[in-house]
N, C-alpha and C positions, 0 to 999 in steps of 0.2 A: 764598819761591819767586817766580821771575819771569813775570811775564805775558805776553803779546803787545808788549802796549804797552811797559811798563818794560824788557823785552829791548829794541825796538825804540830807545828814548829812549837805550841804550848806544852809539847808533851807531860801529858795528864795523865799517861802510866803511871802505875803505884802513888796516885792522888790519892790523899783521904776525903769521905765527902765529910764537911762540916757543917753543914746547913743547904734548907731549900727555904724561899720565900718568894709569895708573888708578891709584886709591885706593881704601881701604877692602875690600882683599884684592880687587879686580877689579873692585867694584860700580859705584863711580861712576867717568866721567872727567872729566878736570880737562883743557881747555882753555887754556893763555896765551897771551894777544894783546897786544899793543901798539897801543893805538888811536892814532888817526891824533894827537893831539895830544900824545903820546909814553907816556901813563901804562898802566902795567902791569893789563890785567884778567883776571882767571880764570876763567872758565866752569867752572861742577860742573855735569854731566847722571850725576844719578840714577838709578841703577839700568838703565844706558845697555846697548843691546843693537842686533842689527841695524846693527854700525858697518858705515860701507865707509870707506876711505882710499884716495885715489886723487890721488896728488901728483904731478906730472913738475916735472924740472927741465933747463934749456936746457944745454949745453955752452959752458963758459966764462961762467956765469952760475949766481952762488949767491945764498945770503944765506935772509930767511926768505920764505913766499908770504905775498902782500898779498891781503887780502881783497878783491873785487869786488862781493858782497853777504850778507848773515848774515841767516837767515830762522830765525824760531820759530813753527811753526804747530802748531795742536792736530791729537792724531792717537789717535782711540779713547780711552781711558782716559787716556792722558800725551801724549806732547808729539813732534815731528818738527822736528830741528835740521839746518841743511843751511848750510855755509860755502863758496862759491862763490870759486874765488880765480881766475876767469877762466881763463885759458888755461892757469892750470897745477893745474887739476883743482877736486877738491873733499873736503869732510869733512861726511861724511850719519849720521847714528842715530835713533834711537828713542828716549826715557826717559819712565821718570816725574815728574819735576820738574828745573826750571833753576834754579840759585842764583848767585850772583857768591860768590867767596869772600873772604874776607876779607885784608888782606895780613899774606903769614906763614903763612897756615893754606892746609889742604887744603880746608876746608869752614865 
């Protein structure tokens, strides 16, 4: 499980997000990001709840959103993830624990 710091030390600045999927029949979701110096990372938030998604994207302007800042802070019991992608919204939950997953797996 990932800490404050060891989340932090992933630096997910100017990540692109690549996909979102739940696993494990709904419980966990799976994040993938593409960090800034191209290698694929997965986010697992366990037992994730309290999601919001709130994405926009521009007219004649696709592709995936790049992150502007990726925060992990404690919140009661588990954890508060919040992916800021500047002007084109954000990705906020709740869980119980942060994992990277491994490549190839869900967890």
């Amino acid at each position: 499980m990932l800490d404050q710091a060891s989340f932090d030390a992933l630096r997910l600045c100017d990540a692109h997000l690549t996909g979102i999927e739940w696993k494990e029949s709904g419980r966990d979701l799976c994040i993938a990001l593409a960090s800034a110096s191209g290698t694929p990372v997965t986010i697992v938030c366990a037992w994730a709840h309290s999601l919001q998604i709130d994405l926009k994207t521009s007219a004649h302007r696709g592709g995936h959103p790049l992150t502007w800042e990726a925060m992990l802070t404690p919140k009661g019991d588990g954890w508060r993830l919040v992916l800021d992608f500047a002007g084109d919204g954000s990705i906020e939950l709740l869980c119980n624990g942060v994992f990277v997953a491994e490549a190839g797996h869900g967890r």
